[in-house]
C-alpha positions as CSV (number, residue, x, y, z in Angstrom):
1,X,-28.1,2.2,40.4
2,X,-26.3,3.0,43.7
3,X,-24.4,-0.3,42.9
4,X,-22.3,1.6,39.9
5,X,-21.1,4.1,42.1
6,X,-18.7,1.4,43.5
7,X,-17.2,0.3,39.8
8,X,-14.7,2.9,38.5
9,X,-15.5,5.0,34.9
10,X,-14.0,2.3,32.4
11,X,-16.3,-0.6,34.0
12,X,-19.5,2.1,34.1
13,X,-18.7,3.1,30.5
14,X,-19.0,-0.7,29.8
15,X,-22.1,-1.5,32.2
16,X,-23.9,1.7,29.7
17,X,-22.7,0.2,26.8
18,X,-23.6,-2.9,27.1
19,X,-27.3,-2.4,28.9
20,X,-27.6,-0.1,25.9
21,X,-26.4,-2.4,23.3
22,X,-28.9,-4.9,24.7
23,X,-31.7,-2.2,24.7
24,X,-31.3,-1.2,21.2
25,X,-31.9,-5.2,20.3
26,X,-34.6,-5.4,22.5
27,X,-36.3,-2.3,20.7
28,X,-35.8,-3.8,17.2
29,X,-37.1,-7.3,18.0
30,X,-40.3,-5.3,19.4
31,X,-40.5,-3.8,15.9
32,X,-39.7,-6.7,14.2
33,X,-42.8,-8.2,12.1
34,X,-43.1,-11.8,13.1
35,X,-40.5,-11.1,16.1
36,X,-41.7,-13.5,19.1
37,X,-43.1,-11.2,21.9
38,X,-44.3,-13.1,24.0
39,X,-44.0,-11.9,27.6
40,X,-42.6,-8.5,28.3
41,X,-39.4,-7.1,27.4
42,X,-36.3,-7.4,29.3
43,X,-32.5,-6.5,30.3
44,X,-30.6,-8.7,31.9
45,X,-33.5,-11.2,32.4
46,X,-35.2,-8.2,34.5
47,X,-38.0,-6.3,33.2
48,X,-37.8,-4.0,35.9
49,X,-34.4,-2.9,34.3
50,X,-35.7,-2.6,31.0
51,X,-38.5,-0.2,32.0
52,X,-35.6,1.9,34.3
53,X,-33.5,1.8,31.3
54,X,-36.2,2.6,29.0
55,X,-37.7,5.5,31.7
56,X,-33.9,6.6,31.6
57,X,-33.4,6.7,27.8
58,X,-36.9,8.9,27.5
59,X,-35.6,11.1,29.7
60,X,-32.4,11.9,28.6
61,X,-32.3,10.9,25.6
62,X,-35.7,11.7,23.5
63,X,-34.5,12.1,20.0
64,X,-32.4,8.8,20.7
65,X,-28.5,8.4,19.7
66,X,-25.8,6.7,22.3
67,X,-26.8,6.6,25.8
68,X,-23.1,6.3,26.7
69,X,-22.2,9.4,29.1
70,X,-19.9,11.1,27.9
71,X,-18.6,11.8,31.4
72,X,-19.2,9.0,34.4
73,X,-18.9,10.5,38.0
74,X,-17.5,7.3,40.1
75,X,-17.3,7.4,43.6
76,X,-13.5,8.1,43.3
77,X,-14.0,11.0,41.2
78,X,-17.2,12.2,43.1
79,X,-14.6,12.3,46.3
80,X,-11.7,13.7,43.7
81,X,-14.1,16.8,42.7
82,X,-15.3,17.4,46.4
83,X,-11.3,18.6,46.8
């Protein structure tokens, strides 16, 4: 993920909204009866991402809810804090 630090905290917030928006359908269709599942899961055609993401949601996020940050340290505000 050392590409985010590059985008500012609105763009971030959207990158984690979206990649989890995606997740969440991903899940369902896995628990879908009669959902196709062929293959293995992904994000963003990558199913390197979706285990990452999925490693990442575990992790932080074990009794599950919004995986949107509530605060998103940028580069900018990384150099901002160093002050």
């Amino acid at each position: 993920m050392g590409a985010v630090a590059h985008h500012n905290g609105p763009e971030t917030e959207t990158l984690f909204k979206n990649l989890h928006t995606e997740f969440q359908r991903m899940k369902i269709k896995l628990h879908v009866s009669g959902a196709e599942t062929v293959g293995q899961p992904t994000l963003r055609n990558s199913e390197e991402l979706f285990i990452a993401y999925e490693m990442f949601y575990m992790l932080f996020y074990p009794h599950g809810g919004s995986a949107v940050p509530s605060v998103i340290i940028t580069e900018n505000s990384e150099n901002y804090l160093q002050r």
